[in-house]
N, C-alpha and C positions, 0 to 999 in steps of 0.2 A: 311172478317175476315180471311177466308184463307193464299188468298195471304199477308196478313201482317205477320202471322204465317212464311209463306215461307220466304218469305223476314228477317224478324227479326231471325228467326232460321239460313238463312247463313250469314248474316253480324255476326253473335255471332261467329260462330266458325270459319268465314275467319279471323278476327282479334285475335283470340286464335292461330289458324293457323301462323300468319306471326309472333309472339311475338316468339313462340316455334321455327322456321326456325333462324328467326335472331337471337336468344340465341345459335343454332347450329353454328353462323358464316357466313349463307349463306342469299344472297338476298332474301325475298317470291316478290312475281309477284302481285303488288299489282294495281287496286282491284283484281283484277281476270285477269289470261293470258289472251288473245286479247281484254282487256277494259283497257280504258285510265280513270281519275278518270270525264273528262268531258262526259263520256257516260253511268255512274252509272242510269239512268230511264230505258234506254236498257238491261244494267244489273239485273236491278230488274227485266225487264220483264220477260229476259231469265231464270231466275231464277224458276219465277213462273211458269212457260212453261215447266222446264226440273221436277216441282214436281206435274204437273196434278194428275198422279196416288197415288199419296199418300194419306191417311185419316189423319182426322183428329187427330184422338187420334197419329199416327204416326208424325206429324207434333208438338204436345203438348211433347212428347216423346223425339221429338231431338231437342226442342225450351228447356226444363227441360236438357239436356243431355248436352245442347251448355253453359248453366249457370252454370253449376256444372262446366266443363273442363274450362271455364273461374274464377272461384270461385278459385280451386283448383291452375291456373296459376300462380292468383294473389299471393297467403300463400308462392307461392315456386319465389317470385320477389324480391330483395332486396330492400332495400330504392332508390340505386344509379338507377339498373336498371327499375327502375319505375317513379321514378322522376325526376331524370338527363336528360333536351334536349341531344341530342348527342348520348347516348348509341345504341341506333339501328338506323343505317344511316336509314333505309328503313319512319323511322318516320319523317326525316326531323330536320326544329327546335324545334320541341315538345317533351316532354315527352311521353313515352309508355300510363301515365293512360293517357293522354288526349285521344289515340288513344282507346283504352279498353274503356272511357266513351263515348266518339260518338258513339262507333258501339256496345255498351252493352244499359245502360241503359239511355242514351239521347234516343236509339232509345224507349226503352218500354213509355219512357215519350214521346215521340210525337205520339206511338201509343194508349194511353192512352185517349190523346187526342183526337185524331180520331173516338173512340170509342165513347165516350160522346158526343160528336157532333151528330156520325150516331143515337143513342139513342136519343137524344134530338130531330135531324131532322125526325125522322123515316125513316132512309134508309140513302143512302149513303154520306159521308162527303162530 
């Protein structure tokens, strides 16, 4: 449960993150500087690894805190720069929301899942 927290809480605000740089003009370094998008399992692990010391209620706090600054992103995005492929190179051929819904809530819906499985299985998915 933790580490999905972890994980789910920095994919929310590395993608609020690179929306707000490329609205400035500039590249964001996506996923993460020294990760290629083929080593994102490493990156999660590192992930989990650099928030050992954090609790829980602190991890619910920036998982709450990464949804609002993504909420908020979204109200301040136009129709073009949300929908239009093209507007942020950093996105490729996609639109911004498609990038905002993988790493928002596709991800809560595959952790979702996750959850109900370990509940169902009694223990780990």
């Amino acid at each position: 449960m933790r580490d999905l927290l972890v994980v789910r809480r920095c994919w929310t605000n590395a993608v609020v993150d690179w929306v707000a740089t490329g609205r400035r003009g500039a590249p964001p370094q996506t996923p993460r500087a020294g990760y290629r998008w083929s080593e994102t399992p490493r990156l999660n692990a590192d992930l989990i690894a650099e928030h050992t010391d954090a609790s829980l209620p602190e991890l619910v706090a920036g998982l709450r805190s990464g949804r609002e600054r993504a909420l908020v992103l979204i109200a301040t995005l136009d129709d073009r720069e949300l929908l239009e492929p093209g507007v942020f190179g950093w996105a490729g051929k996609w639109p911004v929301a498609r990038w905002l819904s993988i790493n928002t809530t596709r991800q809560f819906e595959t952790a979702a899942r996750y959850l109900r499985r370990a509940r169902r299985t009694g223990g780990d998915a």
